[in-house]
C-alpha positions as CSV (number, residue, x, y, z in Angstrom):
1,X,0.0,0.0,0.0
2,X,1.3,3.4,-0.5
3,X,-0.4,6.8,1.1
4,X,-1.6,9.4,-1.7
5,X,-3.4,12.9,-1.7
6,X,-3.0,12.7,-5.1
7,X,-0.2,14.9,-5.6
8,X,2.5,13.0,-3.4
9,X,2.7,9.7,-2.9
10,X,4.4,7.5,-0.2
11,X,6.4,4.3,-0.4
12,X,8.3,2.2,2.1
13,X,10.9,0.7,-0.2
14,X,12.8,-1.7,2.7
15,X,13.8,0.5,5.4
16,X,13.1,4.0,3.7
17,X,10.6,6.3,3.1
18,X,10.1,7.4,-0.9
19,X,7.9,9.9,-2.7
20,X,6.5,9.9,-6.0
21,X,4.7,12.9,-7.4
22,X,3.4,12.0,-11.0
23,X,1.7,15.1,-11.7
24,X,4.8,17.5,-10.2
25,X,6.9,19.1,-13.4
26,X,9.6,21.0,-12.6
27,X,11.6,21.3,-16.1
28,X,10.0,24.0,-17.8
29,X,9.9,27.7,-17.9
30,X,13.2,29.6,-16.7
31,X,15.2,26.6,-15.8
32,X,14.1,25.1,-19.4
33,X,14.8,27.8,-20.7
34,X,18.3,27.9,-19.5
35,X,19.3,24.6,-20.2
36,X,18.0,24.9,-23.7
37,X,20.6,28.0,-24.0
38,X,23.2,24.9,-22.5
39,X,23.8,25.8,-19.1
40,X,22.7,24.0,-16.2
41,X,20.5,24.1,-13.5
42,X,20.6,22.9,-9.4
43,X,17.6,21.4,-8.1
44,X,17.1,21.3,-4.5
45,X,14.8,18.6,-3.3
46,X,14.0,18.6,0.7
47,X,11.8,15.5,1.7
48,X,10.9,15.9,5.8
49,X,9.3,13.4,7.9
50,X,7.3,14.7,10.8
51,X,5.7,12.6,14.0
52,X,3.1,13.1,15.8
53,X,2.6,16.8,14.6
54,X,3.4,18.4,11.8
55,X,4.8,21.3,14.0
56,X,8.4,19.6,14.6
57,X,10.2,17.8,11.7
58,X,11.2,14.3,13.2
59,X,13.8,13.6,10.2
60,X,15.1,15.9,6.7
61,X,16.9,14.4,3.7
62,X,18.5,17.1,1.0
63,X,19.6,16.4,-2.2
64,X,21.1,19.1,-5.0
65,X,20.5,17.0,-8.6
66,X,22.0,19.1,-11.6
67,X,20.5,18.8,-14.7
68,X,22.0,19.9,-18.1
69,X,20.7,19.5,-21.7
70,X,22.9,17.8,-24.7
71,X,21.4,19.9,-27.8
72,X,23.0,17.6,-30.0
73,X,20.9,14.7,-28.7
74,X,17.8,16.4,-27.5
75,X,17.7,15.1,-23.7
76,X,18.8,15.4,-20.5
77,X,21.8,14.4,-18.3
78,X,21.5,14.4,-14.5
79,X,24.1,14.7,-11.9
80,X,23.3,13.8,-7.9
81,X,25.9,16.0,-6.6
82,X,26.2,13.6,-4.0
83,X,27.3,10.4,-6.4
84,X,25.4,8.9,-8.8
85,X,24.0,10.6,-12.6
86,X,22.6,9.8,-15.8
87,X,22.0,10.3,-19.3
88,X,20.3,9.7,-22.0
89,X,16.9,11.4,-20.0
90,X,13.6,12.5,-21.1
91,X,12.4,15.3,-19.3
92,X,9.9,13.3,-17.3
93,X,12.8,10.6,-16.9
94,X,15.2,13.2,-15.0
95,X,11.8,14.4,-13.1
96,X,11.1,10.8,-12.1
97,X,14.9,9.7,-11.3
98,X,15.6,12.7,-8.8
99,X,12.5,11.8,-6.8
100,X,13.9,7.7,-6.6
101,X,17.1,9.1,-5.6
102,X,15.3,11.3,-2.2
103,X,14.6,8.9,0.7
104,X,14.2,8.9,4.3
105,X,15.5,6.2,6.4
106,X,12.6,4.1,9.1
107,X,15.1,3.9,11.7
108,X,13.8,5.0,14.9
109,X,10.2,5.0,14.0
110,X,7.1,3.2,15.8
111,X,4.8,1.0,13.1
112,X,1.8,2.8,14.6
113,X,3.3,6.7,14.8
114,X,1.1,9.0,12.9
115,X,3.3,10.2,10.6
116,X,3.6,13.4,7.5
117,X,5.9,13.9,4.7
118,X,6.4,17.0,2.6
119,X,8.4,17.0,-0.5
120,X,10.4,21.0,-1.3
121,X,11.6,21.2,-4.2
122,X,13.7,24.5,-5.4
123,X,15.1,25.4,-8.7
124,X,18.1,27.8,-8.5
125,X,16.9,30.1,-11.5
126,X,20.4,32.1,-11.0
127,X,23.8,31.5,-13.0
128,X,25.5,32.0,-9.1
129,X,23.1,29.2,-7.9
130,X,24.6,26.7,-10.8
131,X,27.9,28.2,-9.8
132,X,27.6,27.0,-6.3
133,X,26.2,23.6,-7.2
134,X,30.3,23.1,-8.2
135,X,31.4,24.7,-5.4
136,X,33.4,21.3,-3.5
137,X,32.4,23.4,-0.1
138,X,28.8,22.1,-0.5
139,X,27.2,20.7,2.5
140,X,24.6,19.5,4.3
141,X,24.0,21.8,6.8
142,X,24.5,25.0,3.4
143,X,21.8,23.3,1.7
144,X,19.3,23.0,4.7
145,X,19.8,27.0,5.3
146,X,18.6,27.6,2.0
147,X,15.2,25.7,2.8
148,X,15.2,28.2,6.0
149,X,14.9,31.0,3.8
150,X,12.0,32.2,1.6
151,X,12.0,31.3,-2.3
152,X,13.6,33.9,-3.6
153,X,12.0,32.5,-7.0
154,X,8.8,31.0,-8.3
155,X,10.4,27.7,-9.5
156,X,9.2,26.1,-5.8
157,X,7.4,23.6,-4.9
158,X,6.2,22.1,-1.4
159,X,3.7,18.8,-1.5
160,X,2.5,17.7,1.7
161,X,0.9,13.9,2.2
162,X,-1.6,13.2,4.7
163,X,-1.3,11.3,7.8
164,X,-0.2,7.9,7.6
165,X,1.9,5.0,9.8
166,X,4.5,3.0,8.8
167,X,2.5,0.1,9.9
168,X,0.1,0.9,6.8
169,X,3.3,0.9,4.2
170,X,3.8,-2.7,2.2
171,X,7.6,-3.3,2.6
């Protein structure tokens, strides 16, 4: 079984938490229009877990994905800056491969905790912002401050699931 509001969906894939969020597109407008022009463009993705309440977060995951177009070949190539990439993407495929690559660990958690998830996900619509997705100081902790802080752009999205235990997840 998987939770839904029909935006954001949630899946217990062994002993973490996924999202999927079929109707969410975030390649288009400015960012698509930047890497049509071939530069490329940071995505941050934010997935938070909260118990009990949704007033405390209970556990955060952040991920910064890259995504650049090859003109030539008329898709996508996506870079977790943390490891893994692709290539060889549709647009939907680079939408659909960040989201698999966000997940929140089960450890710690009752089965029958009433539990939220919210998926942020922020395009940095600035040539600095693609400049600091190279920068080799990138942490953590740098990319959590930036989900402190107000969008600066409209290229956000948050998604929020409703209520739901871990007992009610399929493994």
């Amino acid at each position: 079984m998987r939770v839904s509001n029909e935006d954001l969906y949630v899946i217990r894939v062994n002993d973490e938490l996924k999202v999927s969020a079929p109707r969410i597109h975030f390649l288009f407008g400015l960012p698509l229009i930047r890497l049509h022009d071939g530069m490329s463009v940071p995505f941050d993705f934010q997935l938070t877990l909260f118990s009990g309440t949704r007033d405390t977060p209970f556990r955060r995951t952040v991920e910064r994905f890259v995504v650049s177009y090859a003109l030539w070949e008329e898709n996508f190539k996506v870079v977790r800056v943390r490891g893994a990439r692709r290539t060889g993407l549709s647009a939907s495929g680079v939408e659909q491969w960040c989201l698999e690559n966000v997940a929140l660990s089960t450890a710690g958690i009752s089965p029958g905790d009433k539990l939220w998830v919210r998926l942020e996900i922020r395009a940095q619509d600035s040539p600095e912002g693609a400049a600091a997705s190279e920068d080799p100081g990138l942490s953590l902790k740098s990319l959590i401050e930036l989900f402190g802080r107000p969008a600066r752009n409209p290229q956000h999205w948050t998604l929020d699931s409703t209520a739901f235990r871990l007992e009610d997840l399929d493994r």
